[in-house]
N, C-alpha and C positions, 0 to 999 in steps of 0.2 A: 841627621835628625838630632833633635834637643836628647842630651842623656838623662833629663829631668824626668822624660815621657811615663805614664802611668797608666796609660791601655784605656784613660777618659777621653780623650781628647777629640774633637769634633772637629772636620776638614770644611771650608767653604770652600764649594767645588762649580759654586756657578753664582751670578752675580746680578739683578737687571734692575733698573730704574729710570724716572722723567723726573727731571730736577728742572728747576727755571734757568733757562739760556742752554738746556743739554738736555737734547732727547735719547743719547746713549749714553754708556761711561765714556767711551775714551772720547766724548768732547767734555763731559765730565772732571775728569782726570788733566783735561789740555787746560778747562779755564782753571779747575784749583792751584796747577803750578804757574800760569801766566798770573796769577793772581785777581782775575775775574768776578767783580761784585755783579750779581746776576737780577738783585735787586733794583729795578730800572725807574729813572723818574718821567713822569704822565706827564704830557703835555692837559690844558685846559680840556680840546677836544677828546683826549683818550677818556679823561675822566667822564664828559659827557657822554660818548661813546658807551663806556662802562653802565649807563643806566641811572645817575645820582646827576640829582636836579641842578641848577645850575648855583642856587644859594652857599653852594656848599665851598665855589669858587671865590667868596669872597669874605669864608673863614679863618682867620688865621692862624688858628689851631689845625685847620684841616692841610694835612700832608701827603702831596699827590705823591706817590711812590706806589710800586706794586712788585711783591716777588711772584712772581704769577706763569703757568705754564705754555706751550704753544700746542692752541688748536685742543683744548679741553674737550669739544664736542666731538672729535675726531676717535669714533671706535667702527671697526669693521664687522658690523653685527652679523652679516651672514657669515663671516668664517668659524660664527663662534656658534652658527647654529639661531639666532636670535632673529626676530622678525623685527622692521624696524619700528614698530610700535610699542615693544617688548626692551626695545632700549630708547625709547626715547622716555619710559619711565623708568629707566634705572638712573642710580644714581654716577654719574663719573666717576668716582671713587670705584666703585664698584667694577665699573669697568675696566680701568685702568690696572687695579691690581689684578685684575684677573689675565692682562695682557702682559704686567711684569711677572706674573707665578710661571707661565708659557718660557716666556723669552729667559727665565734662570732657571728653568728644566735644561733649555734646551743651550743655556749656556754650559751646564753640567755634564750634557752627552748623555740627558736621557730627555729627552724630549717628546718620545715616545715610550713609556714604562711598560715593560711587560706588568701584567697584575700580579704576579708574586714577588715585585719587590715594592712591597708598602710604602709609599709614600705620605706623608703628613700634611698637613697644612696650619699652621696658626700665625693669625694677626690681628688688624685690628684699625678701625677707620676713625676719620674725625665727625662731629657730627654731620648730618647730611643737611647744608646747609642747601642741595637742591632741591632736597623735598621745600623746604618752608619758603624759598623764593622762587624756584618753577612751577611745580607743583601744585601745591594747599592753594594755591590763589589764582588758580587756571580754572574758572568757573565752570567753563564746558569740560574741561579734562576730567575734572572732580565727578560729574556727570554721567560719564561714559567707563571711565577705567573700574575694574575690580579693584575694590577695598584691599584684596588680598595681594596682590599681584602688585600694587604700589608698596607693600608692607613689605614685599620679599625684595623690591627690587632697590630698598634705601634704608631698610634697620641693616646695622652692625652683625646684626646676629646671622643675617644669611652671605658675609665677605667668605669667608673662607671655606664654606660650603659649597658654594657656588660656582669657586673652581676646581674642588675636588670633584660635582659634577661632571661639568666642561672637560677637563683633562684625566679623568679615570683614576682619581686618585683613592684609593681605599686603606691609607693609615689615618691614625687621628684627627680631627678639623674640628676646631671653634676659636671663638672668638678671643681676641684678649683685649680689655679696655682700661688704661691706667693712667688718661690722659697724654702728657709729654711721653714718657717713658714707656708708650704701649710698644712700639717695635721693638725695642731693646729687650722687654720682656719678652716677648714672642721669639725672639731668639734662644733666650735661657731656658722658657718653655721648651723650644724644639730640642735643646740641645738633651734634657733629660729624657725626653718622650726615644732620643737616640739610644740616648744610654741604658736604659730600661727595657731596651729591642722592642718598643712598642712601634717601631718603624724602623726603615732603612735608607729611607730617604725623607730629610721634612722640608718645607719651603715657609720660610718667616719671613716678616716684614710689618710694612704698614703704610697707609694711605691717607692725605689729607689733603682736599680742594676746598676752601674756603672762597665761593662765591662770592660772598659779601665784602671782598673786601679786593676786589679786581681793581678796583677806581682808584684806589688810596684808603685812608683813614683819617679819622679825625684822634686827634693828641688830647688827650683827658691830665690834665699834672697831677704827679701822684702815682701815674699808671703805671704800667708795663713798658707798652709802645713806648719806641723812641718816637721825641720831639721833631727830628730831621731826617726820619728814612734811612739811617746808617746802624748796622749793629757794631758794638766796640767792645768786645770783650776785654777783661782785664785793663781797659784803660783807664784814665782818670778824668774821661767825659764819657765812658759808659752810664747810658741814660735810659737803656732800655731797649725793645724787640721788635722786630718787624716779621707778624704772619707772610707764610708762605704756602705755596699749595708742592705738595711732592710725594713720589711713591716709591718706594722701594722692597725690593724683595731678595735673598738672598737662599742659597741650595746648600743643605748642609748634610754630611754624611760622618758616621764614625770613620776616624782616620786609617785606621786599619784596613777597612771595604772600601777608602779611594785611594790607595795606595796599592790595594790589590787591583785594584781594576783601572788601573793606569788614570783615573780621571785627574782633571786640573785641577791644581789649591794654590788658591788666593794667598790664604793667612791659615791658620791653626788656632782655633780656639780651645785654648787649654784650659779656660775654668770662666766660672762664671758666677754670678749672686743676684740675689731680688731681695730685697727688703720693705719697710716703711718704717717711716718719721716717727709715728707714732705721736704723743703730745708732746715731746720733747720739742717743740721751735713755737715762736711765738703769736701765730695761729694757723688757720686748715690749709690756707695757702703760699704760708711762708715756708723757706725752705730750713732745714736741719743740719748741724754740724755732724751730733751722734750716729745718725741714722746715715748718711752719706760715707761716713769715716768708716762706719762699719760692714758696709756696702762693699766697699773698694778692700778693705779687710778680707773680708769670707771668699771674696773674688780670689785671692792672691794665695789663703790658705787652699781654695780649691783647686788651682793651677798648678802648688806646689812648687813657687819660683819666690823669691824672693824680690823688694820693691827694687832693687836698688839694681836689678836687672831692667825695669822699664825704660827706657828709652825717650818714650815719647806716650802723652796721655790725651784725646781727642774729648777734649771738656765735654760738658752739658753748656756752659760759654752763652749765656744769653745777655749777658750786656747790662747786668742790671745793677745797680748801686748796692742793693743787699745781696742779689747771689752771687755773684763774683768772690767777694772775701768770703764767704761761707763756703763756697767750691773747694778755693784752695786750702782754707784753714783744716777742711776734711780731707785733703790730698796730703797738706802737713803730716797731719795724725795719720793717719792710715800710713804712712811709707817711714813714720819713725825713725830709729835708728839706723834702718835699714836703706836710708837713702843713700845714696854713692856720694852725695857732693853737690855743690852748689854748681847752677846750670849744668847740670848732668842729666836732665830728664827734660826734653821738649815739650811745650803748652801750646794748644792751639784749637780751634771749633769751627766747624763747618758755616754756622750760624752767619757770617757777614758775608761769608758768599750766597746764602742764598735766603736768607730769613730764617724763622721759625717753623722749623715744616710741622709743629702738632703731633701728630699719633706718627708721623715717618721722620720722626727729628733722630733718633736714636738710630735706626737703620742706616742713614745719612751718612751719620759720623763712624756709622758702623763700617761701610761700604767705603768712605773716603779713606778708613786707614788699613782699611785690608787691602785700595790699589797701591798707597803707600809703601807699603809691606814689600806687594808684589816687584813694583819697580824700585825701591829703595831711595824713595826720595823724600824728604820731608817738606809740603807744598807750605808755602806762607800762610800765616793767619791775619788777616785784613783790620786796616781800621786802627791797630795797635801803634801810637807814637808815644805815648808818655804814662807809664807803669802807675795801677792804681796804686796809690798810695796808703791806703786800708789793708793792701796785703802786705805780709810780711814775706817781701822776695828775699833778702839777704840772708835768713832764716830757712830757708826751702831748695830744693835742689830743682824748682821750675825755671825756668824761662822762656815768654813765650817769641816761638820762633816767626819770624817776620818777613823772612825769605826762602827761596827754594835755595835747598840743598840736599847734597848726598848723607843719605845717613847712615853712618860710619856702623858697623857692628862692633859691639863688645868683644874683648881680646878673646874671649873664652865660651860665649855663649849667644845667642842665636838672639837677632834684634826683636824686640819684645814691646809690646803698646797696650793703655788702657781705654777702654770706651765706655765713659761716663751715660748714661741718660734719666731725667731726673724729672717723677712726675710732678703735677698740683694735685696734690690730694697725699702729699709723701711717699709713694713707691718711685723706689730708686733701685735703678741695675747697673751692673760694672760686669764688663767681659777684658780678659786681660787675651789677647791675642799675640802670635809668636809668628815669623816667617814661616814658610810652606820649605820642607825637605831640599834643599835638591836632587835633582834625577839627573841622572846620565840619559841622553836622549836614547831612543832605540832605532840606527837606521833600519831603513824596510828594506827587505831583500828583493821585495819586487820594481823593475826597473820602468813598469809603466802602472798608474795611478787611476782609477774612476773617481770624478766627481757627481755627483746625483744630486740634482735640485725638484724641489717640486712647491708647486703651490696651488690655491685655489682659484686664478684666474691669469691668463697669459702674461696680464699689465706687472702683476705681481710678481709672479716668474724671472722676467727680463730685471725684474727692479732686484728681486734677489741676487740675480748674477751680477750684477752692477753693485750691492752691497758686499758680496765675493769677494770679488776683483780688489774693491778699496778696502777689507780689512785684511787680503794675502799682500799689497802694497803696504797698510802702514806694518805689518807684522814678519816681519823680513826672515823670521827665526824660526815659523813655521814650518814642519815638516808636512810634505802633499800626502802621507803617507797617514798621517794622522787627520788630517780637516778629511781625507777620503774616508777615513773609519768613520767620524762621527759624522758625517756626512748620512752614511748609509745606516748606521743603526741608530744613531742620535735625535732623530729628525721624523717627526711624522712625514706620512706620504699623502699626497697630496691627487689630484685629477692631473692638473699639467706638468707634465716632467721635462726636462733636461738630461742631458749626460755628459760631460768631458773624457776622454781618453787623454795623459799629458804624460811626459816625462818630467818631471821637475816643477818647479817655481815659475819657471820663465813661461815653458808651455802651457800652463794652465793663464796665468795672464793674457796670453796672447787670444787663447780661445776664449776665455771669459769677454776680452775684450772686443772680439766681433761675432756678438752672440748669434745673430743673424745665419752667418755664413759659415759657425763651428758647432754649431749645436742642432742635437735634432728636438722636436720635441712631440711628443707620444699623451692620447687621452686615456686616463685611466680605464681598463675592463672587468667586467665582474669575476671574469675568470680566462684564466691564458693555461690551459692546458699545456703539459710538455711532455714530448714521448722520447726518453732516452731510445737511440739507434745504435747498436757496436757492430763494427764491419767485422770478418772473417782475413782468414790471412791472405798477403799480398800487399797488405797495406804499410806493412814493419819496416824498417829502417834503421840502422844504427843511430844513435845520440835522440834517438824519437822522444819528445817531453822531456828534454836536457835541462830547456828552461826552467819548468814547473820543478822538478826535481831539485832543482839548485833554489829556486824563491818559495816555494808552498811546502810550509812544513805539515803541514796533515798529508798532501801528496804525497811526500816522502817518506814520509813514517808509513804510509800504506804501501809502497812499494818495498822500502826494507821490509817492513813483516812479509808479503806475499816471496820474496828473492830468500829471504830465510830460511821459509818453511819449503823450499822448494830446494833447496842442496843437496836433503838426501835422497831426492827421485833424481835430480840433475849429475849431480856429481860435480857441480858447479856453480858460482855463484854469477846470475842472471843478469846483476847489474854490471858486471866488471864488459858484459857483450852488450846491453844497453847503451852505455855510457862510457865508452871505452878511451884510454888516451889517446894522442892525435897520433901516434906512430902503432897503433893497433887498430885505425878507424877501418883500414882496406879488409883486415884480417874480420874483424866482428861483422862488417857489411856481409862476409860468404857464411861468415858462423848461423846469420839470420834467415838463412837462404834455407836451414836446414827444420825442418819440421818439427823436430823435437825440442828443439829452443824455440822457435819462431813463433809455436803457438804460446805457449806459458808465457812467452815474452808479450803479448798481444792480450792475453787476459790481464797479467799485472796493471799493461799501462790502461785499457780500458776500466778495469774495476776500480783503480786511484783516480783514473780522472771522474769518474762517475760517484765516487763519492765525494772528492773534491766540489764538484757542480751542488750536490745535496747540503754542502756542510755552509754553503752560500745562502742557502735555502730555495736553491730551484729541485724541488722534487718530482719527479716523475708521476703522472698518472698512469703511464703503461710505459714497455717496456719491448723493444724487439731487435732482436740479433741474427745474424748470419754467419752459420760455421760455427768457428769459436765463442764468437759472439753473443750465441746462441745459452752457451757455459755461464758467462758472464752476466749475462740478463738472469737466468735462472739462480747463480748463486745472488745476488741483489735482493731478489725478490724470495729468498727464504726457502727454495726448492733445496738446496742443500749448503752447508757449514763451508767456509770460506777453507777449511784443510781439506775438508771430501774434494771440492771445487777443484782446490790443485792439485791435489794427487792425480783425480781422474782426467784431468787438463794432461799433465805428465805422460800419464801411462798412455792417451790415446794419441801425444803427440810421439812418444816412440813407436806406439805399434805403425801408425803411417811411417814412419821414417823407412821402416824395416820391409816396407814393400819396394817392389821395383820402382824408379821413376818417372815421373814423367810430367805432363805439363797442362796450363791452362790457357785460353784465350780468350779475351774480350771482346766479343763483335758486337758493331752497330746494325745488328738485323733484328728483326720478332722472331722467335721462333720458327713460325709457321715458315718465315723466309728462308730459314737457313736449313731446317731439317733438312731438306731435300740434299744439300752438299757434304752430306755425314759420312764416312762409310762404317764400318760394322766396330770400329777400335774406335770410333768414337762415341762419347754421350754428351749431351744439352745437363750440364753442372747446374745450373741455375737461372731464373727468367730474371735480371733485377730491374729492368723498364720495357715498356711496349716495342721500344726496337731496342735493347740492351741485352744480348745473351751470351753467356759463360758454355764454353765448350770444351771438355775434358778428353784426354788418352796419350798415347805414347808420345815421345818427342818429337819422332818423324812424323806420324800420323799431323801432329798439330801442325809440325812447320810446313807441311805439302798445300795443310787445309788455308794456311798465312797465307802463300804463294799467291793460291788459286785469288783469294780472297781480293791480295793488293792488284792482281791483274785485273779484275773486275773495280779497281776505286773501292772496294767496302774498306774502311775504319776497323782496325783490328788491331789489338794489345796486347803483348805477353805479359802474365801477374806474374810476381815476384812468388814463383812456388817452387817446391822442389819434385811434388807427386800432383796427380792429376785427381784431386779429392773431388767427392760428391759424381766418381764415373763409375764405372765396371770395375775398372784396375782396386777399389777399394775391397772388393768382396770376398779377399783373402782372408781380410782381415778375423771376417763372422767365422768362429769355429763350427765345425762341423756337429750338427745336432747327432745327441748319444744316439745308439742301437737303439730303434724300438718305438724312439717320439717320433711324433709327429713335426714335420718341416720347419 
């Protein structure tokens, strides 16, 4: 980790978005380094398709292009609780972000929050241009819908509320609107709402579907928009912007609490700034050199790093004849003296790969250099052949990079990036972001893995284990040991389940792969009661729960304390007879034979694994024992302190020791059948099924009664005992009532 650190610093600890041509990151991440303009050009018919009359095809201002998403109308309203009438007036926007806040929960490994760890939410959408073209002009719709219910389902003011609804979030939630630079802000928002413990978890971002403009555009000179559909930052045919529709959202935690709790980080946001222009530039919509310069300034005092560590800076980069040299002239100024050197700091904007995404432009470039970060690459910046010439490069330690490559870390200090985003109306934000720590991985000591899927309908199910399968493929590095963790706490739960048993990498592909015939799958129940059962002795064995002993550290730590606190009744230490070496396996099997060990050894392991089972969270509604067993179930349930438990375990397993011996038997009769074959040294130990009965007494007594038994065919088993417990021969044990009492 950075020795720079200052106990501010903010982890991106999960990541989700729908870009145009990438409905996840890592196709994302595949087209920024293939170099992937995602901005696609219309044929005649698409534009007709798109709704705009056919006049428009014989404009020659008009520019069929669109950076445009797949399947806009595509929301799964019942999973979210929605009727589809209830989202056929919502607006996309709305929906969508509400589907990337989910999917970067559950990118983070909380996907399901408990409610005391406060979650936040802020961001911020582009206008609702479905209200004013589905909507307002659907005469019957206008008609029948509640005034209100259209108002909640397309104003700004109800985006971030709406999924702190839906997913239970109860830290801070509103809106932020600053134009371009609305998600960037919403990031520097959450990050203080972090700092300030007004949460523990916040979700930023921002969203923007632009309707109008699916078909193409028309070219106004003068304007924004580029003339030909291309964006070209810092070139010297930079002519202007191409809208796009995109959402992103990002999971942010103080670095300290994802570092404790082992979550993933992207990048490290080590400081951050918001500003505005104020009337410094030449007017409401032109951009600022001051207010930019000082932006990326306050950013860099707040990080506490100096410029000349940056690396690489993720422009604002819209292509335009004026902002471009104004960009850089405030990237000049701001990094000062403090620059390393000419081309020593990479330049490059997400913007030609995918347009202008509006209120998600900032998040964009946010998200594209925190995977940069992650995999250490620097992806090309599109569009760039011939350096605008308005900028002063030879003067600047920029240059913008044109190709993928590896991005080398600094001799001394941990590879470091800027992310510009830059409204119309002058609010401007800069986050300077630093690689994520490395960790040493942690192998898992257990040598077999659960995986647990679930979803809200089979189709969806199957499809998850199918998206499994291809991100445990492209992700080779993955430990099973880890997707099983967040698997099982990361992940709401859902009606249709799945489960994988694997060893490794390999066997979980293999089962994912024919989900049919490897998986079972189970409908959710209102209630699954479970009744812990502990058997009595006979059931002991030398190296019994060897495994669990060796992989489950709370087993272990439960049975060291219980093997502890039992030395000075024993006079010995329990586990060395439990788990004994392999040239002491014969010796500990007869040591187990003996009463006084056998039972305390039989409570230890039942009490560990039965808290083991609870610390999973399968907890008992009731509780029932046999014998020993009996001990066990009662200390569990609070009848008495885990040292009473073993003492009296102890002392009841010597006094049995200390009686004469003798034996038990197992028959497959009812009672009723076998009484009759008793004689007087014998007793019926226990009923434990309708033809299942325990027969207690002397040695000989029991072996005569085997005989008789195997000449007649009956099923009969000697238990592993050393005395014939639960018969007559125990009632030595009851001392003799004083002079005087009663029996």
């Amino acid at each position: 980790m950075s020795d720079s650190n200052t106990g501010m610093e903010i982890a991106i600890t999960g990541m989700a978005g729908r870009f145009p041509g990438a409905r996840s990151l890592e196709e994302l991440w595949r087209n920024l380094c293939d170099g992937v303009e995602s901005i696609e050009p219309l044929s005649d018919e698409a534009v007709l398709k798109a709704g705009l009359p056919s006049e428009v095809l014989k404009d020659p201002h008009f520019v069929k292009v669109a950076s445009r998403l797949d399947d806009v109308a595509g929301f799964d309203a019942a999973f979210f609780g929605y009727t589809p009438r209830e989202a056929e007036v919502m607006d996309p926007q709305q929906r969508l972000f509400l589907e990337c806040a989910l999917e970067a929960l559950e990118d983070a490994g909380h996907g399901a929050p408990p409610p005391e760890l406060l979650v936040g939410v802020f961001g911020g959408q582009a206008l609702s241009t479905y209200l004013l073209l589905n909507l307002l002009g659907n005469a019957e719709l206008m008609r029948t819908v509640d005034p209100l219910q259209l108002n909640l389902g397309n104003a700004g003011s109800f985006l971030t509320t709406r999924a702190a609804y839906k997913l239970d979030l109860r830290g801070p939630s509103f809106n932020i609107e600053s134009a371009c630079s609305t998600s960037l802000v919403a990031v520097h928002v959450a990050c203080q709402s972090l700092l300030n413990q007004e949460c523990d978890l916040a979700l930023a971002g921002g969203v923007s579907i632009n309707l109008q403009i699916q078909g193409g555009y028309r070219y106004v000179d003068g304007g924004i928009l580029s003339p030909d559909g291309h964006c070209r930052p810092f070139d010297a045919q930079a002519k202007g912007i191409v809208f796009g529709s995109g959402a992103g959202v990002v999971a942010l935690r103080r670095l300290e609490d994802a570092l404790a709790d082992g979550s993933p980080i992207y990048a490290i946001i080590k400081g951050s700034a918001v500003n505005n222009d104020g009337a410094a530039r030449v007017g409401y919509t032109a951009p600022g050199v001051e207010g930019r310069a000082a932006v990326i300034s306050e950013a860099l005092g707040s990080a506490g790093v100096s410029a000349g560590s940056i690396g690489y800076v993720e422009a604002h980069g819209t292509g335009t004849a004026l902002g471009d040299p104004i960009e850089v002239q405030a990237l000049i100024r701001a990094f000062g003296d403090e620059a390393a050197g000419p081309r020593t700091c990479a330049l490059g904007s997400i913007k030609p790969n995918l347009g202008h995404l509006d209120a998600a432009a900032g998040v964009a470039g946010l998200i594209k250099t925190a995977l940069a970060l992650k995999h250490r690459k620097l992806p090309p910046s599109l569009n760039f052949e011939t350096p605008n010439p308005n900028i002063p490069w030879d003067a600047s330690p920029f240059y913008v990079n044109t190709k993928l490559r590896e991005w080398k870390a600094p001799a001394r200090e941990p590879r470091r990036a800027g992310v510009s985003s830059f409204g119309m109306g002058g609010t401007n934000a800069h986050v300077i972001l630093e690689e994520p720590p490395s960790r040493a991985p942690v192998p898992s000591t257990r040598p077999h893995q659960l995986l647990v899927l679930s979803a809200r309908t089979p189709t969806a199910l199957a499809a998850q284990a199918s998206r499994l399968e291809e991100h445990l493929r492209a992700n080779k590095g993955l430990e099973p040991a880890d997707v099983a963790y967040t698997l099982q706490v990361g992940r709401r739960r859902h009606p249709h389940r799945r489960a994988i048993v694997c060893q490794g990498r390999e066997d979980a592909l293999t089962a994912l792969g024919d989900i049919s015939r490897q998986l079972s799958a189970t409908e959710e129940r209102t209630s699954r009661p479970t009744v812990f059962m502990f058997p009595g002795q006979g059931a002991q064995y030398a190296g019994m729960a060897k495994g669990l002993y060796e992989n489950e550290r709370g087993f272990r730590a439960d049975v060291d304390d219980c093997a502890t606190r039992l030395i000075p009744h024993l006079k010995l230490d329990l586990r060395e007879v439990l788990f004994p070496a392999a040239d002491r396996a014969e010796e500990a099997q007869r040591q187990l034979q003996q009463t006084r060990l056998a039972q305390p050894a039989l409570f230890i392991i039942e009490y560990a694994l039965a808290r083991l089972w609870m610390s999973w969270g399968v907890r008992p509604e009731a509780m029932v024992g046999h014998s020993i067993g009996e001990y066990v179930a009662a200390c569990l349930a609070g009848v008495f302190t885990l040292p009473d438990a073993l003492a009296l375990v102890a002392a009841r397993g010597q006094l049995m020791q200390d009686l004469p011996p003798g034996a038990m038997l197992s028959v497959a009769l009812s009672e009723a059948e076998l009484v009759s074959s008793l004689d007087a040294r014998l007793s019926v130990a226990a009923v434990n099924a309708p033809s299942m009965t325990v027969v207690a007494g002397p040695d000989d007594a029991v072996d005569a009664l085997k005989a008789r038994l195997d000449a007649c065919g009956v099923q009969s088993r000697r238990l592993h005992t050393s005395h014939a417990f639960h018969s007559a021969m125990m009632d030595p044990i009851v001392a003799p009532s004083p002079s005087g009492c009663a029996g």
